[in-house]
N, C-alpha and C positions, 0 to 999 in steps of 0.2 A: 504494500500500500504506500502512494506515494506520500512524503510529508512536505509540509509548508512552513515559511516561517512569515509569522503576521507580523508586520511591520509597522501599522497604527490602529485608530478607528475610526470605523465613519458615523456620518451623524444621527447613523440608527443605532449605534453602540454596539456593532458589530465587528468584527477583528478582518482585515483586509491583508492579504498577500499579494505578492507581485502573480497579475494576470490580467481582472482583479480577481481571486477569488476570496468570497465573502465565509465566516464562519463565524458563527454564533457564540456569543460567552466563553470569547478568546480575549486577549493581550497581548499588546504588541510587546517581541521579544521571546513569542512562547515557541514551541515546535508543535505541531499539530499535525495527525493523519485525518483522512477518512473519505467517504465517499463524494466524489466531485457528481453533482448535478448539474450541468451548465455552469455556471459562475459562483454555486453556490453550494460547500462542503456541508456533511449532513453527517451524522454518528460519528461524530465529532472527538477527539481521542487527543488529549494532554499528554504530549512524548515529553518536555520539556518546559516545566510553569515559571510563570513569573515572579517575582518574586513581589510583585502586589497583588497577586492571586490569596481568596481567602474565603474559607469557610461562609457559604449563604448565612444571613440569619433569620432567614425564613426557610419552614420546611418544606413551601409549596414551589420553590420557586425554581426546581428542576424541570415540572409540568406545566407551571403557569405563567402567561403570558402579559402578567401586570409589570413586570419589571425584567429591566436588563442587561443590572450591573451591579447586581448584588454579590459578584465571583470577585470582585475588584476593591480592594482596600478602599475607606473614606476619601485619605489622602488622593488618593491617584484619579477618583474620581472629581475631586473639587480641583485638582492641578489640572485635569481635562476637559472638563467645561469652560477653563478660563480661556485656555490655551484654544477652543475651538472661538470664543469671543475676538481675542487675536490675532488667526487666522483668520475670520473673517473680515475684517478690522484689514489688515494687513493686502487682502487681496485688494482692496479698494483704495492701496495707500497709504493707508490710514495708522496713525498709533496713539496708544493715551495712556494716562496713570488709571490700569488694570484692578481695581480694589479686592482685595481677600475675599473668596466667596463668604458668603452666608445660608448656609445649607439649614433647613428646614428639621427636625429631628425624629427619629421610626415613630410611627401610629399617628400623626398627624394630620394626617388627610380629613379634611371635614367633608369633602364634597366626593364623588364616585361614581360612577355608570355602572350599574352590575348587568349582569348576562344572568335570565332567569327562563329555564328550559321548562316547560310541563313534561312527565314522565310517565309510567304504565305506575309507579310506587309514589309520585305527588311531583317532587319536584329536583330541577338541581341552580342552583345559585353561587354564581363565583364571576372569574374573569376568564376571558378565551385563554387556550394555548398559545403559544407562539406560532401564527401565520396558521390558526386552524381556527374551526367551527365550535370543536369539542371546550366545552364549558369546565372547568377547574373547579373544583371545591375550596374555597380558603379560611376553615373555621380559625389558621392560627397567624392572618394577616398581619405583618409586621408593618405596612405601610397605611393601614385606617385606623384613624381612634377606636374606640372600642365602640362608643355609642353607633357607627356603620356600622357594622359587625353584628350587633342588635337588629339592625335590619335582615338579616338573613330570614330568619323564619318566617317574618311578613311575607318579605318575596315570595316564599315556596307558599305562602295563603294565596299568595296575589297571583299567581300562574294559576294555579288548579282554577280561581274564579274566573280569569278573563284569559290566559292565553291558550294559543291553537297546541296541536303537538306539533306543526309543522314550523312554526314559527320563534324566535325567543326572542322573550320580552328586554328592552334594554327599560332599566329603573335607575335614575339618579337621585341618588339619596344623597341628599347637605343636614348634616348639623346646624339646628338652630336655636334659637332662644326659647321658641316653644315645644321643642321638643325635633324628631325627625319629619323634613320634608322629602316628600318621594314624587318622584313625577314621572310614569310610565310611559313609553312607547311601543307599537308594535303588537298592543294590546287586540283581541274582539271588538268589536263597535259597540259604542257605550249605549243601552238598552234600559228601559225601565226596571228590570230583575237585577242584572248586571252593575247599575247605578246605585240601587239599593244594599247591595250584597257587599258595594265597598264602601261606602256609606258606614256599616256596621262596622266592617275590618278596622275604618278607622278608629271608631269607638272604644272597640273592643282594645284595641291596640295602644291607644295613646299618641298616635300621629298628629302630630301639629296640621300635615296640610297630604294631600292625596290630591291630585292631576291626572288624565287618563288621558294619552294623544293631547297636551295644552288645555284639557278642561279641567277647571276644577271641581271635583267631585262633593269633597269635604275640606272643612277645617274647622277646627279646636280650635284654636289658638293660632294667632299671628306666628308665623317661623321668622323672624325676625333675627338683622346680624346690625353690630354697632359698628360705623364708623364713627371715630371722634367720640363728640358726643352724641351724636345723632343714632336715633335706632330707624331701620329700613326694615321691609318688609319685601324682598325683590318677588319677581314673578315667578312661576313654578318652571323650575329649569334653567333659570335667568343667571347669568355669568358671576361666576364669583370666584377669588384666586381661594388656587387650593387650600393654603396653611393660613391660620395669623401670624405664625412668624413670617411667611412668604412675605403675606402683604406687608408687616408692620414693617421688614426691611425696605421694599420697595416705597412705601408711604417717606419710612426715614429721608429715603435718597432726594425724593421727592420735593420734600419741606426743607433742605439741604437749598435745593436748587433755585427754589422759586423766590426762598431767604426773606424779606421783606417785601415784597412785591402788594400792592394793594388792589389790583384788578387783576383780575387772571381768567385766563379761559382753559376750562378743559375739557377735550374733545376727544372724543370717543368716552366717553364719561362713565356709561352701566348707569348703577344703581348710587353713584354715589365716593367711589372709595378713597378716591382722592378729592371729591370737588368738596365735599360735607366737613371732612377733617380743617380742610384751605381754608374753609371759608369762619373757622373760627380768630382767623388773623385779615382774611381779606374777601373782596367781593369778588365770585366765583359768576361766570357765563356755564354751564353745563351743556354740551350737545353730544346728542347721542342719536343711536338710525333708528331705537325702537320704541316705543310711544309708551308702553307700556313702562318700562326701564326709565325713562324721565320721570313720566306720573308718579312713579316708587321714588323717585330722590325728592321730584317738589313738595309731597306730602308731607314726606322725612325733615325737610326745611319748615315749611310751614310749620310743624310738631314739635321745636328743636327752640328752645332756649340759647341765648347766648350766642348767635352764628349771625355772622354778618347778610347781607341780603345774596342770595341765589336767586337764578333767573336758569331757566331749561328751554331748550329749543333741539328738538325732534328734527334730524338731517340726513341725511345718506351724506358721509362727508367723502366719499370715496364717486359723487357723482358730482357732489355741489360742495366743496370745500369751501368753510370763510375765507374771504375774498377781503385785499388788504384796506380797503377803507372798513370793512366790519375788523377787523383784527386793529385795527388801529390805537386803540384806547387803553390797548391789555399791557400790561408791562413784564407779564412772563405768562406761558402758556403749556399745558400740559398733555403730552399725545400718549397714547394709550390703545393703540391698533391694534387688530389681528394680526394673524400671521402673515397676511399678504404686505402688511407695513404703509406705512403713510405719504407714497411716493406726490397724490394729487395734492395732499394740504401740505404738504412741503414746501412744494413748488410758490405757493403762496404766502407762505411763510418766509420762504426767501423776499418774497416784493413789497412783504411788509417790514420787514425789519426788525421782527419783534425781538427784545433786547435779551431776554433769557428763554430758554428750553427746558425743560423736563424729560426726555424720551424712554419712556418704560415699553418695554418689548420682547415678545417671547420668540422670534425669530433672528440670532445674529445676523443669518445673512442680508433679510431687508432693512434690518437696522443697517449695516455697516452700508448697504446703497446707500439709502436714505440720510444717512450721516454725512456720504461724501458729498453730495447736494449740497447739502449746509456748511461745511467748512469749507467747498469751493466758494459759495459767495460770502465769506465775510464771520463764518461764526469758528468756535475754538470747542472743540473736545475734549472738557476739561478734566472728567473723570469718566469713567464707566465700573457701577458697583453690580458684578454679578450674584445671580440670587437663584439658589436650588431650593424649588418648593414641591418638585416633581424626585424626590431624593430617587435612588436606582432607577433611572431613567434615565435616557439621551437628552432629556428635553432641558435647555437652556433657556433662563430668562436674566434679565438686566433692567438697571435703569442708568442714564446717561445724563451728564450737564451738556448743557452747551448755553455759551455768550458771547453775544455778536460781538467781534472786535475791531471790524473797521465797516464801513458803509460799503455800499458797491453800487446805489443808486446815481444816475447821475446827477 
């Protein structure tokens, strides 16, 4: 059997050799055999480990497909998400003072998608396999608090009442102030028997809030999450960073940035997580693409002692970005995109000038675009603090300064 030697990894945190050929919950520097598929080695065999190779410490996580790099020392993996920050960063140009991650800690996860199969004996509930259909069991989850974890036997209630056998349910369960919100897809059509039947579940169960396909079914109690001061109640399913340590670093970087600033806008907004906290020092613009997700921040304002005045406006900013005489008035402003990154309001942001930046992001690579945009015309990248809230995962996130250091207008 022929062997390989993996030379780094790529940004699915999988071990690459010269070809490419790809191998799963490898490290660069190891020796490795096994069956070549096309590009991608499969029964996979450690001739020669790394010496950041270590002990899983989760027992699912041989068969289970929630994580995948839990084989990899802490160290090596917070030295590696910087360093893909920098290479990103790097291809564009680009370099900055790189800040010591802030990695998020095991069982932290409040928010979660689970995978809920109906069965011939009730039910099975977990996360996929790696690049498979087959559902994992995870009663000894090392990466969900434990109140998710709680959710397991719901699920298997909640399959037998509303899904198909052909079908599995995805359920996102978030921790929250009233207890667990769950918001189902993939479900049966919501019926008068069916609407009833989880109606009870809730009851029975103690759920703050049940959603079936974006409907809500029931709720207890408001599932409600605090920024600042402010308590929110987001919509069922509605965006929220995985951890509070996540967020509170990335909020840190944030309030870092924006420093004294007394008008600010921030765009791509959610429910709140940076504009609500901002605005207990300054007057906050909020825009966001979903109407629902503003209505949950204005109300959260309106309900909120002590916070200077908020205003929200409902935008596709990726069709109709503020445009520089609206951006004119803000003296730092806060972007907070998807993964696709904020290349249109960029562009805009360049023509207005606006003096300081915030840019939190969960893609390096459209960040590091997106960055080179802005310090082509005029701005300085002044730090970049990376933030692991997705711990044994490839997934990188960051927040970024930037302040405009010389004009470019004519």
């Amino acid at each position: 059997m022929e062997s390989y030697q993996i030379e780094r990894l790529g940004h699915q945190g999988d071990g690459i050799a010269a070809g490419p050929v790809f191998a799963a919950r490898t490290l660069p520097g190891e020796t490795v055999t096994g069956s070549l598929d096309g590009t991608r080695l499969s029964e996979v065999r450690i001739e020669t480990p790394s010496e950041h190779r270590v002990q899983p410490p989760c027992r699912h996580y041989k068969s289970c497909g929630g994580c995948q790099l839990q084989h990899a020392s802490d160290d090596f993996v917070a030295e590696w998400k910087v360093q893909t920050v920098g290479i990103a960063l790097s291809a564009q140009g680009l370099e900055t003072d790189l800040r010591p991650i802030k990695t998020s800690p095991a069982r932290s996860r409040r928010r979660a998608t689970l995978a809920v199969r109906r069965t011939k004996k009730g039910a099975l509930v977990g996360f996929h396999g790696r690049a498979s259909d087959t559902i994992i069991e995870i009663p000894e989850c090392q990466l969900l608090m434990p109140e998710l974890l709680g959710a397991i036997p719901i699920c298997e209630r909640l399959a037998v009442l509303g899904a198909s056998r052909k079908t599995a349910l995805a359920v996102t369960v978030t921790a929250s102030g009233g207890g667990l919100d769950l918001s189902v897809t993939g479900g049966k059509p919501l019926d008068g028997p069916l609407e009833s039947a989880l109606a009870q579940l809730v009851e029975q169960t103690g759920l703050a809030r049940l959603a079936w396909d974006g409907e809500v079914v029931a709720m207890r109690q408001a599932p409600t999450q605090v920024f600042g001061k402010a308590t929110v109640t987001p919509p069922a399913g509605g965006f929220l960073q995985a951890t509070r340590e996540g967020e509170a670093a990335l909020l840190d970087a944030v309030r870092e940035t924006v420093g004294s600033a007394r008008r600010i806008a921030d765009l791509f907004a959610g429910c709140g997580t940076f504009s609500l906290p901002l605005a207990e020092q300054a007057q906050v613009h909020a825009v966001e693409g979903d109407a629902v997700m503003t209505d949950a921040l204005d109300r959260s304002w309106r309900f909120t002692e002590g916070l200077k005045k908020v205003t929200t406006e409902t935008r596709d900013l990726f069709r109709r970005p503020l445009l520089p005489d609206e951006l004119a008035s803000f003296e730092a402003v806060v972007l907070d995109p998807p993964r696709a990154g904020a290349d249109a309001q960029v562009a805009e942001l360049v023509q207005a000038q606006v003096p300081v930046i915030a840019y939190v992001s969960c893609n390096p690579v459209t960040f590091a675009r997106d960055a080179k945009t802005l310090t082509d015309a005029g701005y300085c990248l002044n730090w970049v603090q990376v933030v692991d809230q997705f711990r044994w995962s490839a997934h990188v996130e960051l927040a970024a300064s930037f302040t405009l250091t010389h004009m470019t207008k004519d």
